[in-house]
N, CA, C and O of each residue as an XYZ file, in Angstrom:
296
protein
N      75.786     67.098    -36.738
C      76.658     65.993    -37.060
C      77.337     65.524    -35.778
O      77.632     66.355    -34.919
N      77.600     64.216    -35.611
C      77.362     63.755    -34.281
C      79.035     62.733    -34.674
O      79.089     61.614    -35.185
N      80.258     63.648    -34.199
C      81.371     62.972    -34.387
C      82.110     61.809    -33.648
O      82.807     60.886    -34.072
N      81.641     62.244    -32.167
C      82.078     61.505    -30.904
C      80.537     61.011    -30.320
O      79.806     61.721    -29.630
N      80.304     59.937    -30.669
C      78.800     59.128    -30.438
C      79.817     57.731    -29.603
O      80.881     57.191    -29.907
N      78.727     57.525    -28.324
C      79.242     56.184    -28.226
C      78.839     55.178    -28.998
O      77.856     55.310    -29.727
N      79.594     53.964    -28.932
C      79.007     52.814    -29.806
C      77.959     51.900    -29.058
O      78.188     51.771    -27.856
N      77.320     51.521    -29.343
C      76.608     50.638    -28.715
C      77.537     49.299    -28.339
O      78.329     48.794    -29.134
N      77.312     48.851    -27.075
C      77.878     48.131    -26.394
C      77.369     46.272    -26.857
O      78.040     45.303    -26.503
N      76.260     46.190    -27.568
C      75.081     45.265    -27.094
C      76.086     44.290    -28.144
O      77.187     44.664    -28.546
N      75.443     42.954    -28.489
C      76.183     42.260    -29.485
C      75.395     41.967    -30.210
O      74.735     41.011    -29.803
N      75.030     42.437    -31.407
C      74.464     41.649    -32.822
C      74.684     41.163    -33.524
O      73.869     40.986    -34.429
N      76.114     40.556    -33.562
C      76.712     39.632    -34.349
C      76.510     38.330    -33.678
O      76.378     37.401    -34.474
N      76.467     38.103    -32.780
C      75.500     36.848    -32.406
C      73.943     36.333    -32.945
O      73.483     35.263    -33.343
N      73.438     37.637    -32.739
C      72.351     37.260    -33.718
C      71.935     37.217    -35.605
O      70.922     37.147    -36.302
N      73.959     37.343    -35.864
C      73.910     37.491    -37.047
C      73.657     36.157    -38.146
O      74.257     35.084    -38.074
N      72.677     36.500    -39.108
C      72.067     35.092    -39.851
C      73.230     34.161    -40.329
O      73.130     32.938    -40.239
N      74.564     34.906    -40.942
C      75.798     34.040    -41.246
C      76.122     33.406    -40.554
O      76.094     32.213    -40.855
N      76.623     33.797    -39.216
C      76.573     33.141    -37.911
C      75.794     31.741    -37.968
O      76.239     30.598    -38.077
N      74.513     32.205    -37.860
C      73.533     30.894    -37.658
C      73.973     29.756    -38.929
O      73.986     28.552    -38.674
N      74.292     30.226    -40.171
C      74.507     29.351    -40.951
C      75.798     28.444    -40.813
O      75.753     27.238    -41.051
N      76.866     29.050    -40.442
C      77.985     28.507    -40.096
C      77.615     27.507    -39.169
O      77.646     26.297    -39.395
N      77.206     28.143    -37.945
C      76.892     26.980    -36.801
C      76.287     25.937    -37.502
O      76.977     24.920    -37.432
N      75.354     25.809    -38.092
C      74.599     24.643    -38.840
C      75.285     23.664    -40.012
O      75.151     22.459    -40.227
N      76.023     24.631    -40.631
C      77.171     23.982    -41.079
C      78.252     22.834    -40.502
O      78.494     21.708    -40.938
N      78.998     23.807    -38.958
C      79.548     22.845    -38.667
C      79.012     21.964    -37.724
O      79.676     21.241    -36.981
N      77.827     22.040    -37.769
C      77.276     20.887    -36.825
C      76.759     19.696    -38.175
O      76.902     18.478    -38.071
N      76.313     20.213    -39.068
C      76.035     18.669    -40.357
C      77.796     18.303    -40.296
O      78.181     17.175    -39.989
N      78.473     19.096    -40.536
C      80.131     18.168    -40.756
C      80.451     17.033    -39.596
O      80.933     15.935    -39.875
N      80.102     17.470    -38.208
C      80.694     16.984    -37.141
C      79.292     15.952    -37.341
O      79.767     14.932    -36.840
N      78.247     15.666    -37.643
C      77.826     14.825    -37.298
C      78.269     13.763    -38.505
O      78.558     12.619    -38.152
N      78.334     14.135    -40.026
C      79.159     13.345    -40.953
C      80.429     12.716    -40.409
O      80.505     11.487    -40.386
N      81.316     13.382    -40.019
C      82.411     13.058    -39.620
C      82.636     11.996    -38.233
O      83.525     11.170    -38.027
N      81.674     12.313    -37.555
C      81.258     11.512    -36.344
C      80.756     10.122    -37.125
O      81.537      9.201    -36.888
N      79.670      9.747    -37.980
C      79.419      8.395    -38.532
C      79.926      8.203    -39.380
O      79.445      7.164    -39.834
N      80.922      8.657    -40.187
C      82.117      8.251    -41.183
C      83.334      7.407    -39.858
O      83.859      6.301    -39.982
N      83.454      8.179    -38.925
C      84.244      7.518    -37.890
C      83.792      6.338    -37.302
O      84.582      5.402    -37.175
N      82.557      6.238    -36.898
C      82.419      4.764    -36.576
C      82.179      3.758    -37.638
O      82.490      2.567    -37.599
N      81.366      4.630    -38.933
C      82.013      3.038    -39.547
C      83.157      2.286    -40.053
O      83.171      1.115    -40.435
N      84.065      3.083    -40.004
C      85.701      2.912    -40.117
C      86.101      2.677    -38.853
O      87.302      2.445    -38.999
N      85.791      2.564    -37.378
C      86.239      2.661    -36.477
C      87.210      0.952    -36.441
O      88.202      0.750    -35.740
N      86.801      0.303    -37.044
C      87.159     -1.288    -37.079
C      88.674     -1.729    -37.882
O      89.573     -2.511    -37.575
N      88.364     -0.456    -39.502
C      89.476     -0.411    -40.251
C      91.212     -1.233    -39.798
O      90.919     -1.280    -38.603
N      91.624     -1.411    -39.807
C      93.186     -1.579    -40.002
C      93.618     -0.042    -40.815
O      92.831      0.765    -41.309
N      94.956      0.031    -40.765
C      95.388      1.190    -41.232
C      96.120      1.101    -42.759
O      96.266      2.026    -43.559
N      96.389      0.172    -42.853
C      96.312     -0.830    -44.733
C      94.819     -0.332    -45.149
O      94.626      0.448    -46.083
N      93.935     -0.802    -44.455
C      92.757     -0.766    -45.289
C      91.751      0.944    -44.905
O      90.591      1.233    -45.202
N      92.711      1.679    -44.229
C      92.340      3.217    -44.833
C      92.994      3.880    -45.644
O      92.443      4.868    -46.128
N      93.946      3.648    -45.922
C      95.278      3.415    -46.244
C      94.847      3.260    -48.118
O      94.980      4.202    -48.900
N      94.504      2.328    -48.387
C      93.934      1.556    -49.717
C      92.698      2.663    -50.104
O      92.647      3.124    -51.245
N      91.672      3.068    -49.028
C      90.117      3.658    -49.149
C      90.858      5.023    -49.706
O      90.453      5.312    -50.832
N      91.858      5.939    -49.176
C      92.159      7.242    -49.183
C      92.744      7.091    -50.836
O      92.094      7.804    -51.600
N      93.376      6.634    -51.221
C      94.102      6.086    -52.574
C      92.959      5.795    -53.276
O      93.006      6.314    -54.392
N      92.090      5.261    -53.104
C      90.903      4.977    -54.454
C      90.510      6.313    -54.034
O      90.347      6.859    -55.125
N      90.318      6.966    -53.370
C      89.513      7.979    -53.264
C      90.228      9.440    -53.919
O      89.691     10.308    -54.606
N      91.461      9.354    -53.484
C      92.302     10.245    -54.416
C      92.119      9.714    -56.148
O      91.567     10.499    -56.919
N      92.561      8.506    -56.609
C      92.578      8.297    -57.521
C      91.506      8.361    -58.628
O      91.709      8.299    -59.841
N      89.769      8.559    -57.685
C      89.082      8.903    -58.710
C      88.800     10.033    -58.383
O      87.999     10.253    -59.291
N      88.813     10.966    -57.794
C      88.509     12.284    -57.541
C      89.489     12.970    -58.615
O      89.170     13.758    -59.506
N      90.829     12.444    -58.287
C      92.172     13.072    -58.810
C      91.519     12.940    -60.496
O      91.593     13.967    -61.170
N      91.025     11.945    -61.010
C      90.880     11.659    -62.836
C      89.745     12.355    -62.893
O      89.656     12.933    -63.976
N      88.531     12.609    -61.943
C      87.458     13.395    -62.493
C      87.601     14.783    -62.614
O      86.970     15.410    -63.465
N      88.579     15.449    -61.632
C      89.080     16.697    -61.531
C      90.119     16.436    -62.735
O      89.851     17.263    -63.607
N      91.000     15.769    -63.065
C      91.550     15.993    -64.756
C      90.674     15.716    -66.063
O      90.877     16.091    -67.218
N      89.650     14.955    -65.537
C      89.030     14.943    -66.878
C      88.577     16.231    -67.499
O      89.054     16.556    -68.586
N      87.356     17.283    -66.663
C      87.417     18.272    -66.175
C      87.821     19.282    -66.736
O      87.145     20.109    -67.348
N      89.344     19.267    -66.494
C      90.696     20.011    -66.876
C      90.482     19.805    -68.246
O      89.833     20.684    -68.814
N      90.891     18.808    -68.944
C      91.245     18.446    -69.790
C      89.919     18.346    -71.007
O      90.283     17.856    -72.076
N      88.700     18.694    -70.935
C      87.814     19.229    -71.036
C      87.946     20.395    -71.342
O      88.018     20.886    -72.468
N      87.979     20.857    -70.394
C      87.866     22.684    -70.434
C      88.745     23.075    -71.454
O      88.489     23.938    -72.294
N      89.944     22.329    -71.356
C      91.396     23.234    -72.311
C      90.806     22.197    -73.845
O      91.059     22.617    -74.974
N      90.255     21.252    -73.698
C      89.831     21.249    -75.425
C      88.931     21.637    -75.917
O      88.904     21.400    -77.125
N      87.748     22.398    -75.361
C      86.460     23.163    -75.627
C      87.065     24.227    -75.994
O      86.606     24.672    -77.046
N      88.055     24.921    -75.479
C      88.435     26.605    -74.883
C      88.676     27.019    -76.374
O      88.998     28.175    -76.649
């Protein structure tokens, strides 16, 4: 039984597959986020302003519909 072993020094968490997935991950976001930015790049701040509000407002009712769903099935 081998109590005091060194550890290996090397790095395999670099070559770890989660790793690779993350990276790929945040490289699809940054490139979304990169052409979501230029086509808004023109915007006024009223009219992101207005986009973020419809966008809350139907996200916000599909996530209560949802809700409100669930608790009358239950």
């Amino acid at each position: 039984m081998r109590l005091f072993t060194k550890r290996k020094t090397g790095s395999n968490i670099a070559n770890h597959p989660s790793l690779k997935v993350g990276l790929l991950i945040a490289e699809k976001q940054r490139k979304a986020a990169d052409y979501l930015s230029r086509k808004t790049q023109y915007w006024n701040r009223n009219s992101k302003i207005v986009a973020l509000v419809i966008f809350c407002l139907l996200f916000g009712g599909a996530c209560l519909l949802l809700l409100i769903k669930a608790i009358i099935h239950f």
